[in-house]
C-alpha positions as CSV (number, residue, x, y, z in Angstrom):
1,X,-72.4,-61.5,166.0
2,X,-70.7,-63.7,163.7
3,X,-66.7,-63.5,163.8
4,X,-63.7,-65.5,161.6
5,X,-59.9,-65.6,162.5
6,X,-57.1,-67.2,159.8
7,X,-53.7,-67.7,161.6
8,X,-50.7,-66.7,159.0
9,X,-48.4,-67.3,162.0
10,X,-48.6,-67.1,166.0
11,X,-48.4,-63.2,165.4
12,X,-50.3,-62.4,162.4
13,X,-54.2,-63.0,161.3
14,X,-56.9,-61.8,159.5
15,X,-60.1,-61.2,161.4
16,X,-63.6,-60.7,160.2
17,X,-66.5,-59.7,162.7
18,X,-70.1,-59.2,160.8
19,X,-73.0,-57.9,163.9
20,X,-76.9,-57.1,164.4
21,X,-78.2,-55.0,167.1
22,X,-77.0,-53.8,170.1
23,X,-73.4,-54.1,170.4
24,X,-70.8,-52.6,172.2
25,X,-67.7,-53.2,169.1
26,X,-66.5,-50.5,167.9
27,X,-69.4,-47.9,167.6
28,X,-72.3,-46.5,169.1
29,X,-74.7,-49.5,171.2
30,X,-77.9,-49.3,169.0
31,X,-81.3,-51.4,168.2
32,X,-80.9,-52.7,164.3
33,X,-77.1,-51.6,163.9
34,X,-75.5,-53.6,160.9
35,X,-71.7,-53.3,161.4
36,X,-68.9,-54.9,159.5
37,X,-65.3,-54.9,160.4
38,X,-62.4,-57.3,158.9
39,X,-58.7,-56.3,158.8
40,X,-55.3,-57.6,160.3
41,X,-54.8,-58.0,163.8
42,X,-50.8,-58.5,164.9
43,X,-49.6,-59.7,168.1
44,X,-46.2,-58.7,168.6
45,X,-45.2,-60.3,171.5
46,X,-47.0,-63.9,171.2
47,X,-45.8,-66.6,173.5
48,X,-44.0,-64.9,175.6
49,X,-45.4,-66.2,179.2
50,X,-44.9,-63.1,181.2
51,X,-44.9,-59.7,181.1
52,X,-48.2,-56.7,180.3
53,X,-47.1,-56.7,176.3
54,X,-47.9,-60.3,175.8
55,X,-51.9,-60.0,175.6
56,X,-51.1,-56.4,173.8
57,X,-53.0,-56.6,170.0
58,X,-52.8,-54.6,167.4
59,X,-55.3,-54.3,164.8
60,X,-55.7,-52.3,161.3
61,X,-59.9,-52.8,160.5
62,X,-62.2,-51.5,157.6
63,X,-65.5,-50.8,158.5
64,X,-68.9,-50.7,157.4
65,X,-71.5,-49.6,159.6
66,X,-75.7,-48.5,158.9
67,X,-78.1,-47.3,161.1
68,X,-81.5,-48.1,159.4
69,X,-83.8,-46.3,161.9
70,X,-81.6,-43.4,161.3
71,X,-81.1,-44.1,157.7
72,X,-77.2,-43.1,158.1
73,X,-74.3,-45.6,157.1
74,X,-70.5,-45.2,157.7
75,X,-67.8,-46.7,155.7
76,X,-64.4,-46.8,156.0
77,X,-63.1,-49.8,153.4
78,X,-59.4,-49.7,153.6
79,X,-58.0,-51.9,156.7
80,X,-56.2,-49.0,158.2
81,X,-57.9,-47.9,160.9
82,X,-55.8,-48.7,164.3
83,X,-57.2,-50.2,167.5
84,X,-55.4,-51.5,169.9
85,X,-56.2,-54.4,172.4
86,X,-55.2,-56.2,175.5
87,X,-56.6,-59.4,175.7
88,X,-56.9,-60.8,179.0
């Protein structure tokens, strides 16, 4: 797994995540998965010190996602998709 983060500001970045094999992001934990995902991720409440919303993320991904052994792929290519994160 090979990931890249560019900071606009404190609350706002764009993240790219490209991943072989078993992993547990985003979809199903398969042998040979090739998985793409890149979007925005926001951080609403960065730098404050205290409180449960301060490690709260949101993101908006696109992904890309093939299963060779079952010869299926799955894109979704606009950075829409929400997930949302608390990282502790």
């Amino acid at each position: 797994m090979l990931g890249l983060e560019y900071r606009f500001s404190p609350k706002l970045m764009w993240i790219t995540n490209v991943s072989y094999g078993e992993t547990w992001l985003l979809l199903e934990n398969r042998p040979r998965k090739e998985q793409l995902v890149y979007g925005f991720r926001w951080v609403p409440m960065a730098g404050q010190r205290r409180g449960i919303f301060s490690n709260l993320a949101i993101d908006l991904i696109a992904l890309y996602v093939r299963f060779p052994d079952a010869d299926e792929e799955s894109r979704f290519p606009l950075p829409i998709f929400p997930v949302l994160t608390w990282q502790w």
